[in-house]
C-alpha positions in Angstrom: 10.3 23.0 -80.3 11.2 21.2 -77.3 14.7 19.1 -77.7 14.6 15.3 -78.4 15.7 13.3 -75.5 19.2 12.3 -76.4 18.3 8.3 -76.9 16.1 9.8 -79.7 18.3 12.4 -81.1 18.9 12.1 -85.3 22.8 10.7 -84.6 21.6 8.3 -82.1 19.1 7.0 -84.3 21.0 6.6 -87.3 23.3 4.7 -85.3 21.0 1.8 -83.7 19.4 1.7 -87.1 22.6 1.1 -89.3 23.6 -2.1 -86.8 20.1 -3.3 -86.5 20.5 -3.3 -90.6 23.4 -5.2 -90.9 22.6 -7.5 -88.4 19.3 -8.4 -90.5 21.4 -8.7 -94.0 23.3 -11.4 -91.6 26.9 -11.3 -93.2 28.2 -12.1 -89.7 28.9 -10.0 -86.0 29.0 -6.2 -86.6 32.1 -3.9 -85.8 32.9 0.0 -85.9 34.6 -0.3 -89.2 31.1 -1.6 -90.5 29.1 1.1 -88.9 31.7 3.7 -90.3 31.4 2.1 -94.1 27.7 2.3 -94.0 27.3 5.3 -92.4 30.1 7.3 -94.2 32.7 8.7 -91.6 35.8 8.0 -89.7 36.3 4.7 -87.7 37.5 7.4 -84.5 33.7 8.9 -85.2 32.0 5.7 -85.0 33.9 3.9 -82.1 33.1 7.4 -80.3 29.7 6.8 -80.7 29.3 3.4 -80.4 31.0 4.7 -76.6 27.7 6.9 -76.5 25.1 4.6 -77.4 27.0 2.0 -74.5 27.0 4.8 -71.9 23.0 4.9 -73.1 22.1 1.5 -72.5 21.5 1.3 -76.5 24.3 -1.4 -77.1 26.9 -3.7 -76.4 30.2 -3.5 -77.4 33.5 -5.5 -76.9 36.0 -2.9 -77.6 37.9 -3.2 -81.3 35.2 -6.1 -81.9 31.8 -6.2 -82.7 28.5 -4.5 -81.6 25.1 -5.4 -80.4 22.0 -4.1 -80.1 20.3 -4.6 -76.5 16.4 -4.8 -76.1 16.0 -1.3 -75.4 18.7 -0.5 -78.5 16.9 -2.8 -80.7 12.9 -1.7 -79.9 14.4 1.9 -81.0 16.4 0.7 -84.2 13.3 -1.0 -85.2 10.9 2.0 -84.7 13.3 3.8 -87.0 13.3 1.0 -89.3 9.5 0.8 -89.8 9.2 4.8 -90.4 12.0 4.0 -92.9 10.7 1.6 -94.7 6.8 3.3 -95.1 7.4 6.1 -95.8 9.5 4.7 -98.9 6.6 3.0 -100.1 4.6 5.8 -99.7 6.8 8.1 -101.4 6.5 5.8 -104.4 3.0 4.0 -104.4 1.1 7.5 -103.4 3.7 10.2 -104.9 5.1 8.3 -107.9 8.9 8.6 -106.9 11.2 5.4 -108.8 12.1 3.1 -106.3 15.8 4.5 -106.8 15.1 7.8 -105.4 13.1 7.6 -102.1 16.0 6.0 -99.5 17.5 9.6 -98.9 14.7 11.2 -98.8 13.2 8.8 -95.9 16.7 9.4 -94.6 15.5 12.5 -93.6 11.4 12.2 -92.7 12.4 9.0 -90.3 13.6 11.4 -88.0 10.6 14.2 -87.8 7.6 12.3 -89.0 4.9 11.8 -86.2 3.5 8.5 -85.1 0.1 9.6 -85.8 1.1 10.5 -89.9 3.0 7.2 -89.9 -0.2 5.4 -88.5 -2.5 7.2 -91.5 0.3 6.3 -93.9 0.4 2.6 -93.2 -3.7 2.8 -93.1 -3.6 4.0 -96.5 -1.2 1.6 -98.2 -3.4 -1.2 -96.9 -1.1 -2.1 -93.4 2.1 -3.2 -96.0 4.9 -6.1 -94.8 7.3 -4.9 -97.4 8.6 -1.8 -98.5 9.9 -1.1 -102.2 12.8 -2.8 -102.3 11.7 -6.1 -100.9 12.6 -5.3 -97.0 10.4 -6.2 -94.0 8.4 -3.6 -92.2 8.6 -4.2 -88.7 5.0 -4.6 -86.9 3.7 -1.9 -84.4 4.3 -4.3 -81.5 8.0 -4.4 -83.0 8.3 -7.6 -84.7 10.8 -8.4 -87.8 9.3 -11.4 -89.8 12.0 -12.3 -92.1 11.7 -14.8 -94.9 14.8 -17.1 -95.6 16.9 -15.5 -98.8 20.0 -16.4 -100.8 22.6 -13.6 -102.1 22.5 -13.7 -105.3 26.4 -13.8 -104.8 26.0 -17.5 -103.7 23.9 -19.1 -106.2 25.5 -22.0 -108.2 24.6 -22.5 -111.9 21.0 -24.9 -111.8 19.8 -23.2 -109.2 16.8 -21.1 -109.4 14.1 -18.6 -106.9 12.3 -15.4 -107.2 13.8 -12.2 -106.6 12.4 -10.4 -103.3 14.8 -8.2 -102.0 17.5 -5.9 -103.3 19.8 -3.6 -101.0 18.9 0.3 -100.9 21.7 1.9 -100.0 23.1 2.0 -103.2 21.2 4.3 -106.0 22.8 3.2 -109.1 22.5 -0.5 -108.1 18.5 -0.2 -108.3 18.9 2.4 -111.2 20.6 -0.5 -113.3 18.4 -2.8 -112.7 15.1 -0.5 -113.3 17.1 0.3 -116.5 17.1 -3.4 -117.7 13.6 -4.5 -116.5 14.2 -6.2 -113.8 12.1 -5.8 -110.8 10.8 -8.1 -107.8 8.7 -10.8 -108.5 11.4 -11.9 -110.9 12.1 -15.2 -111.9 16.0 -16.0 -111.8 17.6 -18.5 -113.4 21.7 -19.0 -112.6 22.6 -20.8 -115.9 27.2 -20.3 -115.7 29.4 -18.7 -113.3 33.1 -17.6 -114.3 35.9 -19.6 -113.4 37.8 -18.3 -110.2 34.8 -16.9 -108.4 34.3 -14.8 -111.2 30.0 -13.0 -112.4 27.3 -15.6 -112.6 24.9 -15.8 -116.0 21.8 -15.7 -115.3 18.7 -15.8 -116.7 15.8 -13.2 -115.8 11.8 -14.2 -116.4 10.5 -17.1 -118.2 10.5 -17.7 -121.9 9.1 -16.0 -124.2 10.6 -13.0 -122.3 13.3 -13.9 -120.5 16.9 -11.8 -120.8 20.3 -12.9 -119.8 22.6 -11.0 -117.7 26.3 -11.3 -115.9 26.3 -10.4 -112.2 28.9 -9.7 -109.9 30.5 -7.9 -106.9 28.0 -5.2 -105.7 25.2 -6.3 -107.4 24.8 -10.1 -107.2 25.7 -9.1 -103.7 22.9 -6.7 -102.9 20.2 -9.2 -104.7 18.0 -11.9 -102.7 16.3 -14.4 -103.9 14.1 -17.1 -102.6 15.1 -20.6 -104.0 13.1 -23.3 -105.5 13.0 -26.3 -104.3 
């Protein structure tokens, strides 16, 4: 097997794909200390990279700040992206895996799977928008249609939306919320947060069946909603 060209190689990819990911979660410019925290190693690894990816024409980086993706670094991060994102819903719409197990797994097949197997995979789930956990699958033509959310984290108590989108990277987080019923599509209520900036009540579906719940740090951070108006 013939070696990947090294703009496409798995390191490379991982790379433009994690700042491309925090960029869309929007929590502000992103640095090599946020690269390193989502990605899992040193800050000396990722600023040595980030140095790689410059040299590569991939990003844009003012040294001990932030990072940016140029075109050519962002056309590749969202190629990644899209193979990321179907093959999680194929995993669980045609192979029956909980929505709390596929993100490692496409961790891995992003890298090898073929255009032509992503094409049929798309085909078959009917050309999706979403994947599992409420993200955006970028178009062919490399397009990101977002839709305007709220963390969880800053709803105030009267406010209400649906919930479309919860953060992946974090197994347990989606295993909790499978655990208590609580899916997307979910009507959420904030109904009392805790003094100090303390978890949020809130109220999940619509009576008969609705179910209260506190939320705070990770989670209320790593759930989206869109509010009501």
């Amino acid at each position: 097997m013939a070696t990947p060209p090294p703009h496409r190689s798995t390191a490379v990819e991982d790379y433009v794909k994690a700042v491309c990911a925090l960029e869309e979660r929007g929590l502000g410019p992103v640095t090599t200390t946020d690269l390193a925290h989502r990605l899992g190693v040193g800050v000396s690894s990722a600023s040595g990279m980030v140095t790689k990816l410059g040299a590569l024409g991939l990003v844009t980086h003012v040294r001990y700040r932030t990072v940016g993706l140029t075109p050519s670094g962002r056309r590749l991060a969202l190629s990644v992206l899209r193979r990321h994102r179907i093959v999680e819903l194929y995993l669980v719409e045609a192979l029956g895996f909980l929505w709390d197990e596929v993100h490692d797994e496409a961790e891995i097949l992003e890298h090898v799977i073929s255009d032509r197997l992503l094409d049929r995979m798309a085909e078959k789930l009917g050309h999706p928008t979403r994947d599992p956990h409420g993200d955006p699958i970028p178009t062919t033509d490399g397009r990101l249609v977002e839709e305007r959310t709220t963390k969880l984290s800053a709803v105030e108590p009267g406010m209400a939306g649906t919930l479309v989108r919860v953060a992946d990277a974090a197994p347990q987080l989606l295993r909790y919320l499978a655990d208590h019923h609580i899916a997307l599509g979910d009507h959420v209520e904030a109904i009392e947060r805790q003094p100090l900036g303390g978890p949020l009540l809130v109220r999940i579906g619509r009576p008969p069946n609705d179910t209260l719940h506190t939320f705070g740090g990770a989670l209320a951070t790593a759930m989206e909603l869109i509010l009501e108006h």
